[in-house]
C-alpha positions as CSV (number, residue, x, y, z in Angstrom):
1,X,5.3,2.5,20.7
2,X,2.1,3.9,22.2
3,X,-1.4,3.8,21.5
4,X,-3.7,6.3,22.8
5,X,-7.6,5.4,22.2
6,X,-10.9,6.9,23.3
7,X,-14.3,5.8,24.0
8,X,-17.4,7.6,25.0
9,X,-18.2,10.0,22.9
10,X,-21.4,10.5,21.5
11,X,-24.7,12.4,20.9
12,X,-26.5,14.2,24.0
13,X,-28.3,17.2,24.8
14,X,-27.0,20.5,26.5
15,X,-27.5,20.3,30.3
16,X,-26.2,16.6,29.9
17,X,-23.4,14.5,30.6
18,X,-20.9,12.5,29.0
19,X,-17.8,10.7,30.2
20,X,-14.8,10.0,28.0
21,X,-12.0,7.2,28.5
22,X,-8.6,7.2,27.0
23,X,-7.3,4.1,26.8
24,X,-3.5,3.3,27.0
25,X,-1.1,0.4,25.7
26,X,2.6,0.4,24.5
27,X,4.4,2.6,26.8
28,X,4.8,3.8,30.6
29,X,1.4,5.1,31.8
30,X,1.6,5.9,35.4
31,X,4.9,8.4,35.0
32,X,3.3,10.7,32.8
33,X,0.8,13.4,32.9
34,X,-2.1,13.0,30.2
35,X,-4.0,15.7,28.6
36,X,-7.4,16.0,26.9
37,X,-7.5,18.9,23.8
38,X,-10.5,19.2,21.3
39,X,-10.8,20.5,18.1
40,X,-13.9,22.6,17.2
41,X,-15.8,22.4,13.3
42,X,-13.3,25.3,11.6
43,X,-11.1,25.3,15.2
44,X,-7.8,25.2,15.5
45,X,-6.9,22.6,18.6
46,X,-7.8,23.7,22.2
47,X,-6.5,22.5,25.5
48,X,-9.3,21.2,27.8
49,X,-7.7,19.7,30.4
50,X,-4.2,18.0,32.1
51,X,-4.0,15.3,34.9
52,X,0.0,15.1,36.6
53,X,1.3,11.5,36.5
54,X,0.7,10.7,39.6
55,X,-2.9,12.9,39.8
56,X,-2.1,14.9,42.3
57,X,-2.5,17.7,40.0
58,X,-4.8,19.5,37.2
59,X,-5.5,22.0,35.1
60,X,-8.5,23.4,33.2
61,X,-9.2,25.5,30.6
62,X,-11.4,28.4,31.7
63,X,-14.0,27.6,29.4
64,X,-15.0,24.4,31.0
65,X,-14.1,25.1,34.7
66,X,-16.1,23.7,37.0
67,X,-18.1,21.2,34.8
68,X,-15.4,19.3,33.4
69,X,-13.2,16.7,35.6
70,X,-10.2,15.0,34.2
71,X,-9.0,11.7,36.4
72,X,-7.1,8.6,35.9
73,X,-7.0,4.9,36.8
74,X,-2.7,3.8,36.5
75,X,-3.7,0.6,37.5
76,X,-6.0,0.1,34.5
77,X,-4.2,2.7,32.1
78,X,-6.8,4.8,31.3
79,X,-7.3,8.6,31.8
80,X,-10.8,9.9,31.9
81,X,-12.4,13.1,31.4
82,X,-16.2,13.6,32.9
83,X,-18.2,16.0,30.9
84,X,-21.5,17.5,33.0
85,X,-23.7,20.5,31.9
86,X,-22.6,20.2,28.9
87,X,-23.2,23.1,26.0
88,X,-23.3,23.5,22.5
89,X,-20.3,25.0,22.7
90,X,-18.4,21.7,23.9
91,X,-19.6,20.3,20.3
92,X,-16.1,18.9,18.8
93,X,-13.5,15.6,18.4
94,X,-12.1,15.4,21.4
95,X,-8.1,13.9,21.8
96,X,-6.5,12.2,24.5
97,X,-2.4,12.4,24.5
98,X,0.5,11.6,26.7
99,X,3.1,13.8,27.8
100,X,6.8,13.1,26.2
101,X,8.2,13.7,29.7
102,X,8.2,11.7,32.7
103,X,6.9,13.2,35.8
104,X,6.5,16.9,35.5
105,X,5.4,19.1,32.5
106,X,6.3,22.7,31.4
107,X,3.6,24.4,29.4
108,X,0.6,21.6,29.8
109,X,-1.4,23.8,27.8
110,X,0.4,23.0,24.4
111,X,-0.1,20.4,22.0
112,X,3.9,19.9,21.4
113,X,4.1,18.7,25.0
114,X,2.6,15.6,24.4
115,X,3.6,13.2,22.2
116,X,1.2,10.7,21.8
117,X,-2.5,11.2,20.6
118,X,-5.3,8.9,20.2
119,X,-7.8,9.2,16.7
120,X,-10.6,11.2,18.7
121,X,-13.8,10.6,19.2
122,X,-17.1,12.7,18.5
123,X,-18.9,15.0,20.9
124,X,-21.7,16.5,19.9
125,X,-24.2,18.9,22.0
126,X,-27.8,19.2,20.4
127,X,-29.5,22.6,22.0
């Protein structure tokens, strides 16, 4: 079994920054890519962004390019996602989940490649 859960999120005005943690127990970590998707009041679920196992790699939505960086620790199980200038627009619960593959991932940008997901956690943008 895995368990997927995130820390960080929180209340904070546009222009600011916020950086989430995904914390990970109950399976094999360091061999999987990770990916971070939000979910928007009256959304459906977006991908935001996708770190390779080993983090040699990612990958970004368009819509937070640039201010967004996704990162992880193997040694401490935990995947991170840095959120700076931040906008209203970012407002949503925001998911952490692991890849059901080891190594490698086809289509990074879908929720049915992953198929572990932490509870969320808040982030809201005030303008």
């Amino acid at each position: 079994q895995v368990q997927l859960v995130e820390s960080g999120g929180g209340l904070v005005q546009a222009g600011g920054s916020l950086r989430l943690s995904c914390a990970a127990s109950g399976r094999t970590f360091s061999n999987r890519a990770m990916g971070w998707f939000r979910q928007a009041p009256a959304k459906e679920r977006e991908f935001v962004a996708c770190i390779s196992w080993n983090g040699d790699s990612t990958a970004y939505a368009d819509s937070v390019k640039g201010r967004f960086t996704i990162s992880r620790d193997n040694a401490k199980n935990t995947v991170y996602l840095q959120m700076n200038s931040l906008k209203p627009e970012d407002t949503a619960v925001y998911f952490c989940a692991q890849a059901r593959t080891l190594y490698g991932i086809n289509y990074y940008y879908m929720s049915s490649q992953y198929a572990y997901w932490g509870q969320g956690t808040q982030v809201t943008v005030s303008s």
